[in-house]
C-alpha positions, 0 to 999 in steps of 0.5 A: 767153126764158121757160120751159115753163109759165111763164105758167100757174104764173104766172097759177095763183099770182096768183088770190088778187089776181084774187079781191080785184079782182073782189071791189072791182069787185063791191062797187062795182057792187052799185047798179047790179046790184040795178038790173038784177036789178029790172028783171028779168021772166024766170021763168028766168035762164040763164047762158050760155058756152062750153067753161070758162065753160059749167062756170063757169055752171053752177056760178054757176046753181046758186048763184043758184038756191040763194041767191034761189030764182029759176030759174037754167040753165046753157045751152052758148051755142050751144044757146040759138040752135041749140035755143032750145025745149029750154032758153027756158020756153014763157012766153019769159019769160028773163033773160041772163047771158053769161059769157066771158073774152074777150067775143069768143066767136061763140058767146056773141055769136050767143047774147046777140043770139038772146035780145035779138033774139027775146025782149027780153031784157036781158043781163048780162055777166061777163068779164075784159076792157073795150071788148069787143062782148059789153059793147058787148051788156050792160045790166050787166057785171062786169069781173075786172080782174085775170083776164086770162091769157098763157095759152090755158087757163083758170084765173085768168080762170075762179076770178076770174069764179066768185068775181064770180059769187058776189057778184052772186048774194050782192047779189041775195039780199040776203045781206051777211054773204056778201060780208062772208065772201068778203073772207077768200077770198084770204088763204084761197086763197093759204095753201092753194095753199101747203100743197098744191103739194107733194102735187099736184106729187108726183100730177102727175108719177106716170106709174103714174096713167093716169086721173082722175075728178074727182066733185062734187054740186050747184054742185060738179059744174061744179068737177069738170067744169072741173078735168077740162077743165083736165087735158086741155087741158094734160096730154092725160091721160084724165080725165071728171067725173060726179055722185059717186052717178052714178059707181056707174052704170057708170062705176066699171068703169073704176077700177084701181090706175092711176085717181086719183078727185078728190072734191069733199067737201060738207057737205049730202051729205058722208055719201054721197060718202065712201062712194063714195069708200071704195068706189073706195078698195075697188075699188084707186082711188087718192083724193084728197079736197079738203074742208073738214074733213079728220076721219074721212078718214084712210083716204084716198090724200091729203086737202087740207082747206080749214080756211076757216071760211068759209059753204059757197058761199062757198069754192067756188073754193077747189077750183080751184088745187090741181086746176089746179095738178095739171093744170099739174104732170102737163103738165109732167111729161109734157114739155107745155107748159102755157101752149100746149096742142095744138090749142088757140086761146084764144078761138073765133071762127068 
């Protein structure tokens, strides 16, 4: 009989076999995807799912867009067919990215069949498992061969399928010193969830927190938004995510002695988010900092420092086991049970 959890902690721990695998399957499908990327005719790629692969897109448009310089979008699957206006330019010219663990999301069916249906599009597909319909849908797919989860809640089929994301996005642009540079992510994700479970175990079990904010710039933001999500769905904890400059707007009300703010630190806008930071710090935040260098930072609740030496979009998914590992520590302390949160199934299908 397993325990409260189990499958979460489990799944959390082994990512960094999950980055390696979906690293091989990149590697090995490279040909195939700089095919597909040529026969490529959209003025807009949009990355599409729903729930945490809709914050994954996010962040995967943003390092496509940065990394090649075409358009790319992150759309919640249903918005393409329900408003397809808002999102597809007036040219219809679109290419298709679905993201889904499962491949079975009715959302993200309805959505890849909207777009080749209606505009010709070709669709490529990230997900974790084989023989699925929304392969069944794809010119091109790539497979995490190790993110498939007991658990209901996202985390090694998400950091996996971001990591898979990454490496696409590095083949289109050409960019092999970034796959070079990503072999170096797993050893560097396991030696940091390693040195981090101790300050987040301690955090996740602090019932004088009553709230989190998790803030994140550029392809961060969609980090942010899931590390958010990850705390609700297994802790029931009030938790929101927003732009770090977006949180001066309103938002920062909220802070008191019972807030935790989580900052994913950047490079490019490093400078700026420290001083929202400081200013939560002022206003009785508790914070805590998840960056690369930890220098100048010492005024800061807690600073988990990265230390990868790794280019900066390649270490974006080594925000996400500390923060899960957070979301897993605070459900357990609450008496939840991570790997079956309330009202939750693991896949939508209506």
């Amino acid at each position: 009989m397993t325990t409260s959890g189990t499958h979460t902690l489990q799944e959390i721990q082994a990512q960094p076999e999950a980055w390696a695998a979906v690293l091989k399957a990149a590697r090995e499908q490279a040909q195939a995807w700089q095919a597909f990327v040529g026969q490529e005719q959209g003025d807009t790629t949009l990355f599409f799912g729903c729930g945490s692969t809709h914050y994954l897109s996010m962040t995967a448009a943003s390092v496509l867009q940065a990394l090649t310089g075409r358009t790319a979008r992150a759309v919640p699957s249903a918005e393409l067919f329900l408003f397809p206006e808002t999102w597809v330019p007036a040219s219809n010219r679109v290419n298709g990215i679905a993201v889904s663990r499962s491949g079975t999301t009715t959302e993200t069916l309805r959505a890849a069949d909207f777009l080749a249906e209606k505009y010709g599009v070709a669709i490529a597909a990230v997900t974790c498992y084989e023989n699925t319909p929304l392969e069944e849908r794809s010119s091109f797919t790539l497979i995490s061969p190790e993110g498939y989860e007991e658990s209901i809640a996202q985390t090694r089929s998400f950091s996996s399928m971001l990591v898979g994301c990454i490496a696409l996005a590095a083949v289109a642009a050409g960019r092999s010193d970034y796959l070079e540079k990503l072999a170096f992510l797993p050893s560097v994700g396991g030696r940091l969830m390693q040195a981090s479970e101790s300050v987040v175990r301690s955090l996740g079990q602090d019932s004088g927190i009553g709230q989190v904010f998790f803030l994140g710039s550029g392809p961060r933001y969609g980090l942010a938004c899931e590390a958010m999500l990850k705390l609700k769905e297994m802790s029931l904890t009030t938790s929101e995510a927003y732009h770090f400059l977006e949180f001066r707007h309103g938002p920062k009300s909220m802070v008191d002695e019972g807030t935790l703010v989580v900052g994913h630190l950047s490079e490019a806008a490093r400078e700026a988010e420290v001083a929202v930071l400081r200013e939560m710090k002022e206003l009785g935040g508790r914070i805590l900092v998840l960056t690369e260098a930890k220098d100048g930072l010492d005024w800061a609740d807690h600073v988990i420092g990265f230390q990868s030496d790794l280019p900066e979009v390649t270490r974006l998914p080594l925000y996400l086991p500390t923060l899960q590992l957070l979301a897993y520590y605070r459900a357990v302390g609450k008496g939840l049970d991570p790997d079956a949160p309330r009202n939750l199934d693991a896949v939508v299908q209506l």
